[in-house]
C-alpha positions as CSV (number, residue, x, y, z in Angstrom):
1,X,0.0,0.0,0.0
2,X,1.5,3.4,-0.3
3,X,3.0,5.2,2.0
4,X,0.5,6.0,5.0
5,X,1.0,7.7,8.6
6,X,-1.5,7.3,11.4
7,X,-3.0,10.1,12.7
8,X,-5.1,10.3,15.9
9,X,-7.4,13.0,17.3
10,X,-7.7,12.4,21.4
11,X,-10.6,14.3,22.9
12,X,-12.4,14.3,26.4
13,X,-15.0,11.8,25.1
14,X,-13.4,10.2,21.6
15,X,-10.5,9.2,20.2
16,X,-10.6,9.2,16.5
17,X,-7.7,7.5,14.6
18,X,-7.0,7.0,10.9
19,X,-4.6,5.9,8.0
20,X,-3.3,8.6,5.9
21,X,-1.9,8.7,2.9
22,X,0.8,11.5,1.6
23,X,-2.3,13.3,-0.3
24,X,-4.6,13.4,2.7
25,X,-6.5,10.5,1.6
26,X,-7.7,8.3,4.3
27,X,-7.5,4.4,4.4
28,X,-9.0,3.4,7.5
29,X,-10.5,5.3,10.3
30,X,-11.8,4.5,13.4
31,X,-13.6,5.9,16.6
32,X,-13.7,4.4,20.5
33,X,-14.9,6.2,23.5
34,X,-12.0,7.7,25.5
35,X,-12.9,6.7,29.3
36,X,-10.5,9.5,30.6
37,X,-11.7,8.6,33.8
38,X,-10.3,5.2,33.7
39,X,-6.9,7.2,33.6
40,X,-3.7,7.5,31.8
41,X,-2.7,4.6,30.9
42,X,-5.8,3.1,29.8
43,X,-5.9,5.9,27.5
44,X,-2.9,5.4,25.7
45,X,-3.7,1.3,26.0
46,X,-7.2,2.5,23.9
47,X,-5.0,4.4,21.3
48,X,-2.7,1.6,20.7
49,X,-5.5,-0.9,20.7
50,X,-7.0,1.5,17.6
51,X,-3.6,1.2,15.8
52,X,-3.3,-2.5,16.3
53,X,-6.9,-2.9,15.2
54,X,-6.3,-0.3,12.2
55,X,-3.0,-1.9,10.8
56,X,-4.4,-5.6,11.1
57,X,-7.9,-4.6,9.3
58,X,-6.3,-2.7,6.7
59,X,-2.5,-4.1,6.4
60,X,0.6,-1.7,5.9
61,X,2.7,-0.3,8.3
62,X,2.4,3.9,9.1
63,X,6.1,5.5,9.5
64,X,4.8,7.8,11.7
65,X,2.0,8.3,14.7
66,X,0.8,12.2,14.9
67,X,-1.3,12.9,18.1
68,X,-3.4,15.9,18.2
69,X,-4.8,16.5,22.3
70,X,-7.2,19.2,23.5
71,X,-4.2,20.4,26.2
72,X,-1.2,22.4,26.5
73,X,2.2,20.5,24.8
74,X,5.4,21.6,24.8
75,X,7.0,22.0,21.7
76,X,9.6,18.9,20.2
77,X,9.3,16.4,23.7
78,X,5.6,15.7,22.7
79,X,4.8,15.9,26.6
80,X,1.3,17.1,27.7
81,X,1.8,19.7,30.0
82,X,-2.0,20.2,31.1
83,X,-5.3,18.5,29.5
84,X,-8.1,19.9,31.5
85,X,-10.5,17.2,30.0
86,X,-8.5,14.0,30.4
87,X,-7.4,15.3,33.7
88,X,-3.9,15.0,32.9
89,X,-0.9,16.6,34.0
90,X,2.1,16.9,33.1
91,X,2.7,13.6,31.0
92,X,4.6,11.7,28.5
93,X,2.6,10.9,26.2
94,X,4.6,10.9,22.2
95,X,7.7,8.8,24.9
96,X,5.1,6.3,26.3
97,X,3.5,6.1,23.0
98,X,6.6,5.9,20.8
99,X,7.6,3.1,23.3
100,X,4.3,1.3,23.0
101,X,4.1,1.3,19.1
102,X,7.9,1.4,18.2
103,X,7.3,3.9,16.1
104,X,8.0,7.8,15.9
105,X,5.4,10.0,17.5
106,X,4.7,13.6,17.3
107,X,2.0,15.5,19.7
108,X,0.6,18.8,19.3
109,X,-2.5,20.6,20.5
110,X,-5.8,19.4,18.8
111,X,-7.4,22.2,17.2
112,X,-3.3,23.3,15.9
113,X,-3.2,19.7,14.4
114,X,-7.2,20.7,12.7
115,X,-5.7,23.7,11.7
116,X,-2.7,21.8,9.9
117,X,-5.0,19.9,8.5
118,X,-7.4,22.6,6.8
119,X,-4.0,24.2,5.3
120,X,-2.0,21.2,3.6
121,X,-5.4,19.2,2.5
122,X,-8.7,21.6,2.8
123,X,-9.7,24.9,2.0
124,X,-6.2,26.5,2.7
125,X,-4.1,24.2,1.0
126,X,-1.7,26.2,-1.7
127,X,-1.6,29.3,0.3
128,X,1.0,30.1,2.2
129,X,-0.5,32.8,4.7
130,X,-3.6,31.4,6.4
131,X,-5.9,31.9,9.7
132,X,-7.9,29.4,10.6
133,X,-10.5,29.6,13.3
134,X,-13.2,26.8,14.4
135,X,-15.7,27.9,16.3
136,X,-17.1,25.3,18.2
137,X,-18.0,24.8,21.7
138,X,-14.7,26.6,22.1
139,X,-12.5,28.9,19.5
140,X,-9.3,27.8,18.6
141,X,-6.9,27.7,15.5
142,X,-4.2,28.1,13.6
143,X,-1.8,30.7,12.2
144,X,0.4,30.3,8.9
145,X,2.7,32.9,8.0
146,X,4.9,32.5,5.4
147,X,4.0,29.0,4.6
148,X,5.1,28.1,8.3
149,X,2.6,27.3,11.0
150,X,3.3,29.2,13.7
151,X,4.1,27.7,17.2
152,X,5.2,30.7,19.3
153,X,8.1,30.6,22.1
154,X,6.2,28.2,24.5
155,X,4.4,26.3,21.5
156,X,1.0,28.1,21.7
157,X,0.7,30.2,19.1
158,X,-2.8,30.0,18.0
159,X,-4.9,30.0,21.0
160,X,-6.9,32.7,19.0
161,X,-10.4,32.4,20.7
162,X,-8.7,33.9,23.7
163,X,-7.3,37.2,22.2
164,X,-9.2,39.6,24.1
165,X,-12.4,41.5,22.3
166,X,-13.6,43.7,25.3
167,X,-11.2,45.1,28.3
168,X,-13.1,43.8,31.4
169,X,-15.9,41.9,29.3
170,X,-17.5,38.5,29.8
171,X,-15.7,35.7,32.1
172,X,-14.2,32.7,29.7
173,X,-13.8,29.3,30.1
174,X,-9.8,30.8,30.9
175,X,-9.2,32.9,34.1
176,X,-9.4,36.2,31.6
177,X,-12.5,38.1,30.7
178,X,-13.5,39.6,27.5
179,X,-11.9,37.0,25.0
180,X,-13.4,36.1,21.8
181,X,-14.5,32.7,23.1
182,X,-16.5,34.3,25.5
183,X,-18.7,36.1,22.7
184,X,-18.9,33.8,20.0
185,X,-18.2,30.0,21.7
186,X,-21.0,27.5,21.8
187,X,-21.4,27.8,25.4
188,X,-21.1,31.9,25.2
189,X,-23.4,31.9,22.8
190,X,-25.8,29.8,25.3
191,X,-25.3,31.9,28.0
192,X,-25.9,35.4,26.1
193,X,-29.3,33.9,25.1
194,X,-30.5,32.1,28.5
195,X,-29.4,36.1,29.5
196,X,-31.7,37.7,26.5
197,X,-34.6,35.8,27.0
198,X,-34.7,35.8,31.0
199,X,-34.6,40.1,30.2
200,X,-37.3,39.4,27.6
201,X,-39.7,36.7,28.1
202,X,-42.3,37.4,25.7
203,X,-39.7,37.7,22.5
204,X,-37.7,34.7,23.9
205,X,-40.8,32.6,24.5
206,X,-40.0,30.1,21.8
207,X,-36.5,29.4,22.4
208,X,-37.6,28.5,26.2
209,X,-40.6,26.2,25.1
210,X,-37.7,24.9,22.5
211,X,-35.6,23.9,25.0
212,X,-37.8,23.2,28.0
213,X,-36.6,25.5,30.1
214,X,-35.1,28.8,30.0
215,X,-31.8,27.1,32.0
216,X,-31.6,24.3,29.1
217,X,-31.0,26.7,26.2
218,X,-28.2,25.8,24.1
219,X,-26.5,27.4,20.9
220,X,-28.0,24.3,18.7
221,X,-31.4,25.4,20.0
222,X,-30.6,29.1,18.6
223,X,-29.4,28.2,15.5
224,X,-32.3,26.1,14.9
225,X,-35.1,29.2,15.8
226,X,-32.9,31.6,13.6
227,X,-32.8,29.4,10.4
228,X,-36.5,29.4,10.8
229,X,-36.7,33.4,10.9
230,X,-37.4,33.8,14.6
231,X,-36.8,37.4,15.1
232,X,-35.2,36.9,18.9
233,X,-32.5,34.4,17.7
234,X,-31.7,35.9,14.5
235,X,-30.9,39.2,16.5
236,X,-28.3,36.8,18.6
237,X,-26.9,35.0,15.6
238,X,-26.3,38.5,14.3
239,X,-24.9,40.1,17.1
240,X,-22.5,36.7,17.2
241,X,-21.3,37.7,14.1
242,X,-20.5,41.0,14.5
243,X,-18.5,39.9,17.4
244,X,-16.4,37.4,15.4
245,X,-16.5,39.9,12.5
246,X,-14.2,42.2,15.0
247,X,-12.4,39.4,16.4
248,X,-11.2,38.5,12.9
249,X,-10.3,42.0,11.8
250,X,-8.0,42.3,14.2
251,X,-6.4,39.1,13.7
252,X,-6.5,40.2,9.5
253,X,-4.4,43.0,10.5
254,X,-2.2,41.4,12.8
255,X,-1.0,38.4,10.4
256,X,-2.5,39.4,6.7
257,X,-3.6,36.3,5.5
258,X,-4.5,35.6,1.8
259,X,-7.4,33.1,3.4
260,X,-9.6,33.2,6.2
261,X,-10.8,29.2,7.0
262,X,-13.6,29.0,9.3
263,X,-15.1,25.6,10.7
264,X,-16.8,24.3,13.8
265,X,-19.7,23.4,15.1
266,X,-21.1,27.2,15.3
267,X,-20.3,28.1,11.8
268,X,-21.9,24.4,10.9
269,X,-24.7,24.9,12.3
270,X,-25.6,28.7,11.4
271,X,-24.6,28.0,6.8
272,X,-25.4,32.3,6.5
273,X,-22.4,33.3,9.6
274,X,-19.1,32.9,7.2
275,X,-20.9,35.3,4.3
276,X,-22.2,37.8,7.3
277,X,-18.4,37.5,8.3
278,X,-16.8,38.3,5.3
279,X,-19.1,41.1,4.2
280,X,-17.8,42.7,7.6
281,X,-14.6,42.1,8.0
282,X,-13.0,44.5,5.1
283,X,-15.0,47.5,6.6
284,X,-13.5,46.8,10.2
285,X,-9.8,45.5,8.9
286,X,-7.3,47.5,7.7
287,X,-7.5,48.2,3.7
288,X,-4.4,47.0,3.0
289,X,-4.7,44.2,4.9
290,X,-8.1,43.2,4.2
291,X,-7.4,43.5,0.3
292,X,-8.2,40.5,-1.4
293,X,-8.5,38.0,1.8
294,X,-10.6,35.0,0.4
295,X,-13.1,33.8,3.8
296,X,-13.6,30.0,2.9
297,X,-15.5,27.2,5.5
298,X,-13.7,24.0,6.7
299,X,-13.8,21.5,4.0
300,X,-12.5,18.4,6.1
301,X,-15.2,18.1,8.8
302,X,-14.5,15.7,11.8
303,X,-11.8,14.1,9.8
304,X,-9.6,17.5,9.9
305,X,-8.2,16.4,13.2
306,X,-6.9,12.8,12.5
307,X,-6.1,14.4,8.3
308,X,-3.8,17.1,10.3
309,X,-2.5,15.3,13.0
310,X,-1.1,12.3,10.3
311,X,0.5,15.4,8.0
312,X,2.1,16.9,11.0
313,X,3.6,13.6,11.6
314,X,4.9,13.2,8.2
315,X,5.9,16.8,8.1
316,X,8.1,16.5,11.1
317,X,9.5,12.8,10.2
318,X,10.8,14.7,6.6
319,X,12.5,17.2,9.0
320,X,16.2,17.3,9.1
């Protein structure tokens, strides 16, 4: 078979692994739940079990392992330095799994390795100056510049959801306040409506009987009412975008990127939020900047993770 590395996207409930080939093309791919709470080592005994169970049902042999984690690595050691979701500190992981599989492994942060993804296979590929921002439950993403993804002194360049939008603003998920994520997240978006409709109860009537109750409101249950023309979630949707709209223009000025990739659940699930976007952005970027940026959606969907995370892996095994 040609030549394939494996690439695995570990989250706080999944672990998603796949064969790759050199074109982004996947063999195999396969999903088990993670059962953080059975620990460490039964996680890494789960993503070993997936690569044993990938290589015997589809043959080969991967050069290479790439691992992308929803935590805090440090750079070239591959070591997880925090992973709020697994409940992991400080540990080994690329050693103990490079041990395990007797094969080369490279770890990097999740939504970086998503990002990776989106820019050598998916809507960014060819371009050599890209952001790229998912906008799920949380924000994240990825910076190129230069045709280099950027990693940043202490390897967490990227962490664009938390670049602050308002001095003083909203609490995050993060000990700051006023970061994008708190605006335009999944949760964020939640919160601002459970806020709106308790203030409003008559114009916010069917996004509580939606849900329930006013405390069960979620972004899905906004982005449903809105893409049926409910006046009250519309107004929220919009007011989303105009928050990310300003998020992005500053990050447009600060890197000048040819492309602007968005993905995530959010921008899934609300199809008119990347054209809102990128009527916006050129009137709040810079000109220059702004001139000719190209705003694309995600073309890889779940599979950007374990797509980047296998390129990464292959990138850095090519590395001198």
């Amino acid at each position: 078979m040609p030549s394939v590395t494996l690439g695995v996207d570990l989250g706080g409930t999944k672990v998603r692994a796949a064969l790759v080939d050199a074109g982004g093309s996947i063999a195999w791919v396969e999903e088990r739940p993670t059962e953080a709470e059975k620990g460490y080592e039964a996680v890494v005994a789960t993503i070993c079990g997936l690569v044993s169970g990938g290589l015997g049902a589809h043959g080969g042999h991967p050069e290479a392992v790439g691992v992308g984690v929803a935590g805090q690595v440090e750079g070239r050691s591959g070591r997880v330095r925090s992973a709020p979701n697994l409940r992991w500190l400080d540990v080994d992981l690329a050693g103990d799994l490079s041990r395990a599989l007797g094969l080369p492994v490279h770890v990097t942060n999740d939504v970086r390795a998503a990002a990776w993804g989106e820019w050598r296979h998916g809507a960014g590929e060819g371009r050599a100056d890209m952001i790229c921002l998912f906008v799920g439950t949380g924000v994240g993403g990825g910076v190129v510049c230069g045709g280099r993804m950027l990693e940043g002194a202490n390897n967490t360049a990227g962490e664009l959801g938390h670049t602050v939008l308002l001095f003083g603003g909203r609490k995050c998920s993060c000990p700051g306040r006023g970061c994008l994520e708190a605006y335009v997240g999944g949760w964020a978006i939640a919160e601002r409506a459970r806020e709106a409709a308790a203030m409003d109860t008559r114009r916010g009537a069917a996004l509580i009987t939606l849900a329930g109750d006013a405390g069960a409101v979620t972004a899905k249950h906004v982005a449903q009412l809105a893409a049926k023309g409910d006046g009250f979630c519309r107004a929220l949707m919009k007011q989303t975008a105009e928050y990310l709209a300003t998020g992005l223009a500053g990050m447009v000025n600060a890197f000048s990127p040819s492309v602007v990739v968005l993905g995530g659940g959010v921008v899934e699930g609300n199809p008119s939020l990347l054209d809102e976007v990128a009527r916006s952005v050129p009137s709040l970027a810079l000109a220059a900047a702004a001139r000719g940026v190209l705003f694309a959606k995600a073309r890889l969907g779940p599979d950007s993770g374990v797509v980047g995370a296998a390129a990464m892996a292959r990138h850095r095994l090519a590395e001198p």
